[in-house]
C-alpha positions, 0 to 999 in steps of 0.5 A: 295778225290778219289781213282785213278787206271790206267793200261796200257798193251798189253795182250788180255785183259785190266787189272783191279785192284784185290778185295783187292785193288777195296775195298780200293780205294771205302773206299777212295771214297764212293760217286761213283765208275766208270770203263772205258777201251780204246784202243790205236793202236800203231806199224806199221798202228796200227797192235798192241793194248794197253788197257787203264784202268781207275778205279775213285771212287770219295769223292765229296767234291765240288759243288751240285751234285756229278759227277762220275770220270773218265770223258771222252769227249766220243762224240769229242775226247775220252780223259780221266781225272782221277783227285784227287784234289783241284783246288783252283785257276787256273790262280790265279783266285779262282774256282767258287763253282763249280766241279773242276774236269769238270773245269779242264778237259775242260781246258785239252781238250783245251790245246789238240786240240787248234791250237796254235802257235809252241813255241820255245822248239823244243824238247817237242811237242805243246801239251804237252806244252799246257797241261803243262801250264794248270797244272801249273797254278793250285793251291790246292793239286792234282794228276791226269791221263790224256789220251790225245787221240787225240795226243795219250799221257799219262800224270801223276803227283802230285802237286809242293808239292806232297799233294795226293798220286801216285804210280806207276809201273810194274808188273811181266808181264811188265803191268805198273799200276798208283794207289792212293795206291800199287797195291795188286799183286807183281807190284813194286810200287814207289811213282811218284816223286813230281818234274813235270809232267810225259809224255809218247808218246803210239805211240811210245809203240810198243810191236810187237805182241798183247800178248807180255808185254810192257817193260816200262822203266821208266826212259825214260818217258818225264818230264817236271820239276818243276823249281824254275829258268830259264831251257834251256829245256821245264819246268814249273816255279814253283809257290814255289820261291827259298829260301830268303837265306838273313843273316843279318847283325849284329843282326836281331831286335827282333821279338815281338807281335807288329811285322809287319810281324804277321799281314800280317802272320795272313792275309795270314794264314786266307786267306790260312784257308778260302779256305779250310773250307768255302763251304764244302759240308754238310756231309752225315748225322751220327745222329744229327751231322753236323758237317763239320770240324774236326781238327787233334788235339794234344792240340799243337801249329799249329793244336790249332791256325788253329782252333783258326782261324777257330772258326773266319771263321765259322758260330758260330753254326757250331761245330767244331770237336778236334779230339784226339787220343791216344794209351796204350803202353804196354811198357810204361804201364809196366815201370810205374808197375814197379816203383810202381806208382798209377794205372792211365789211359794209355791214360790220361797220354799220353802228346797229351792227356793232352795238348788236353785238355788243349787247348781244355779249352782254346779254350772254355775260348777264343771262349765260344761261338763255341760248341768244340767237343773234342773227345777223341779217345782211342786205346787199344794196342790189337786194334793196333794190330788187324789194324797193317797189314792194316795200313803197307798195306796203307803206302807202300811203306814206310816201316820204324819204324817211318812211322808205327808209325806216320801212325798209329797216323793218321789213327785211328786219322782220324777214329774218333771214341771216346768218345765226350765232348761238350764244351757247354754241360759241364754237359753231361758225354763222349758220344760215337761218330764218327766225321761225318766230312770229311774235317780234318785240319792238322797243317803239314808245319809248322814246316818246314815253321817256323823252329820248329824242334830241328834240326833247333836249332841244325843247327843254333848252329854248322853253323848259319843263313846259317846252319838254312837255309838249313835246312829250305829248305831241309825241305820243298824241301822233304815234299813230299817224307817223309810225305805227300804221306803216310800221303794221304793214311792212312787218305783217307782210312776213306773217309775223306780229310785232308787239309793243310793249311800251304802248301797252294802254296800262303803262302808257298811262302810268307813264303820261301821269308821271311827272317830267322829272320821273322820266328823264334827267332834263333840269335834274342835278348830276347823279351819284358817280355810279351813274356817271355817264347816264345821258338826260334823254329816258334817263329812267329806263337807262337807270332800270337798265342799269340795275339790270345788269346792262351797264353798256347798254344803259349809256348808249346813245339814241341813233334812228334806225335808218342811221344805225341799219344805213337805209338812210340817204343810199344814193345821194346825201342832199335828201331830206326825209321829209322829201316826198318820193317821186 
């Protein structure tokens, strides 16, 4: 994980990102911080100056030594690469254990000064194809700044599925900045759609005189486009195909524990895990703990059988951290007053609470011989508040009820600070302790992939397999937008990365190509009576679970994290999540 920021101006001096924003890029990459400043003449015979500022501050994840970003070709071309990634694969051929960054920045550089035969789009120049072939044939979430200064070229963007965040805007003064988060002056940020990469020709950015502001339009910066299908103009053909938008005729057959399709989903799903969990980089030491994994964990069914798998991967001494959180509502703990009920604990009543420590012992009864580290982290309602403003701070430029109160979730989630159980210490009271791990599982994807929420019921009810399918593909169309970049900047801002599994391009892949049918129990007759009890929504990954030994897990309901953690509706109950905060 780094922190990105990038200006490009024309005032008589290059433009840095403020004190505030310095501080939370370093806490987003605490292993480095590299400042580097160019200058692009542009207008007639180069009579105007540009200054291009590039700030890294790198998370170093991969490989044996930690390499500062952003990496320049000072000796041969001066280009520059700012990259927040994981370049899992290039060309479908896995990374060696290599950095990735210096991997993908050679083949950039490539791409800029090869002299290759001219294509067949007039309208996008040879380079900027070759660049946009580099950047497609990478798999793993990324977001990157790139300075073609050979062909004096900027290039930004994110990945098919938008995985890392990237901001981007203009400020008051017409200087146009690219950030990991929103910048603190009065710039107007926007996320950078995950829909291509973003392209825009210095040669042509002519602001007259060296002091006069830019005025970017953004709109008109060159895209190359992620496409599904063939495009008459440049693009690139996305790794995600179009949606398998198959209905069956007649009834589908069931979908049951002995179904082909689970072993392939569990072969896939292993293969997706592996990538993200093997090799990680020992984390810097946070007393006796070595722990390198954690997983966001609210006892349910996705984040429970990424760990489930993970205990297969691992080393069998390598602990893996179940991180837990949950919140005192005031609201919550007022109702219960009022009716009288026994005095109990604000967060043991939480669900994610109890269904955490319901997975957590079954876990440990399928896995006794993996040390489960369940650390049970509590938010007093006071704490919330004193965090409020930075967690609104961090998801900008979301700005709704619900994206507080899922953001919220995550953060102090991915703090990790609470009270530990050990699950092979059963005698040792809770211990203070903080995850010193910095890769941090998320089940996110699954319910889109697989049909977990109620408004795929909901589809299927009114309108079918054809109803249940456009909602699947709404869903996955917008993850993006909606979740991940928000998701991105609260989780990083703890030096922490979190990795998807479900949203590897591979499987997503495999999964949309599936038919509906394969994935969930929508329209399907009953299962046999050992699946009694499996609920309709990812009826596939509950059967998987299944198989794996997670027999309560594989039957527990879908619950929203801000209803499971109780960030939801702190203060008052007549909110609606699509509220705008004032």
């Amino acid at each position: 994980m780094c922190g990105i920021f990038f200006s490009l101006t024309a005032a008589q001096k290059p433009v840095l990102p403020g004190e505030e924003t310095s501080q939370l890029l370093n806490n987003r990459g605490p292993d480095g911080v590299q400042h580097i400043v160019t200058e692009q003449n542009v207008g007639q015979e180069g009579s105007s100056r540009l200054w291009l500022s590039f700030v890294s501050t790198v998370l170093s994840m991969r490989g044996d030594h930690i390499v500062c970003q952003p990496l320049t070709d000072t000796h041969r071309t001066g280009s520059i690469l700012a990259w927040n990634g994981d370049a899992w694969k290039i060309a479908g051929q896995p990374i060696p254990e290599k950095n990735d960054t210096e991997i993908v920045f050679n083949h950039l550089l490539q791409a800029t000064t090869k002299d290759w035969p001219s294509g067949d789009y007039s309208n996008v120049p040879d380079s900027t194809r070759r660049v946009a072939e580099v950047i497609r044939k990478i798999s793993g979430p990324f977001a990157f700044v790139f300075y073609d200064a050979v062909n004096s070229k900027l290039y930004f963007g994110r990945d098919c599925l938008g995985r890392r965040s990237l901001l981007c805007g203009l400020d008051e003064t017409g200087n146009f900045k690219i950030c990991s988060l929103c910048d603190g002056s009065s710039s107007i940020f926007q996320e950078v759609e995950a829909d291509g990469i973003y392209m825009l020709d210095l040669e042509y950015q002519d602001p007259g005189q060296a002091a006069s502001p830019l005025n970017l339009d953004l709109k008109s910066m060159t895209k190359i486009p992620w496409s599904h299908e063939t495009l008459p103009t440049f693009h690139m053909i996305s790794p995600i195909p179009l949606m398998n938008k198959a209905t069956p005729e007649g009834t589908p057959p069931s979908l049951t524990t002995t179904s082909y399709v689970l072993r392939e989903l569990e072969e896939k799903l292993r293969q997706s895990l592996a990538l993200r969990i093997q090799n990680v980089r020992e984390p810097p030491s946070v007393g006796d703990s070595k722990v390198k994994i954690a997983v966001l964990f609210s006892g349910g069914l996705d984040c429970t059988l990424l760990a489930r798998l993970a205990h297969d991967i691992l080393p069998t001494e390598e602990p893996i951290d179940l991180l837990n959180v949950a919140f005192e509502n005031p609201r919550v703990v007022a109702a219960a007053a009022n009716e009288s009920k026994p005095a109990s604990s604000a967060y043991e009543n939480c669900p994610d609470r109890i269904t955490g420590r319901a997975a957590f012992a079954e876990l440990q009864r399928i896995c006794p011989t993996r040390n489960w580290r369940f650390n049970a982290i509590d938010i007093p309602y006071a704490v919330t508040l004193e965090h409020r403003d930075i967690v609104r701070r961090l998801m900008r430029p979301h700005n709704t009820e619900m994206d507080l109160s899922i953001a919220c979730a995550l953060y102090f989630a991915a703090r990790g600070q609470g009270l530990a159980l050990d699950s092979q210490n059963p005698d040792r009271e809770p211990y203070p302790y903080t995850t010193p791990a910095r890769v941090l599982l998320s089940g996110l994807g699954a319910d889109e992939l697989f049909a977990g929420y109620g408004r795929h019921g909901i589809a299927f009810s009114r309108s079918g397999f054809e109803g249940l399918i456009d909602e699947i593909e709404l869903d996955v169309s917008r993850l993006g937008k909606r979740n991940l970049g928000r998701d991105n900047r609260v989780i990083a801002h703890w030096g922490r990365e979190a990795r998807f599994p479900f949203l590897d391009e591979e499987f997503v892949a495999w999964v949309v190509q599936l038919p509906v049918w394969e994935k969930c129990g929508f329209g399907v007759p009953s299962s046999p009576p050992a699946d009694d009890g499996i609920d309709f929504e990812k009826k596939a990954l509950r059967l998987l679970a299944l198989n794996l030994g997670l027999e309560n897990v594989s039957r527990e309901k879908k619950r929203a994290i801000q209803f499971g953690s109780r960030t939801a509706k702190m203060e008052k109950g007549k909110v609606k999540g699509t509220d705008a905060l004032s």
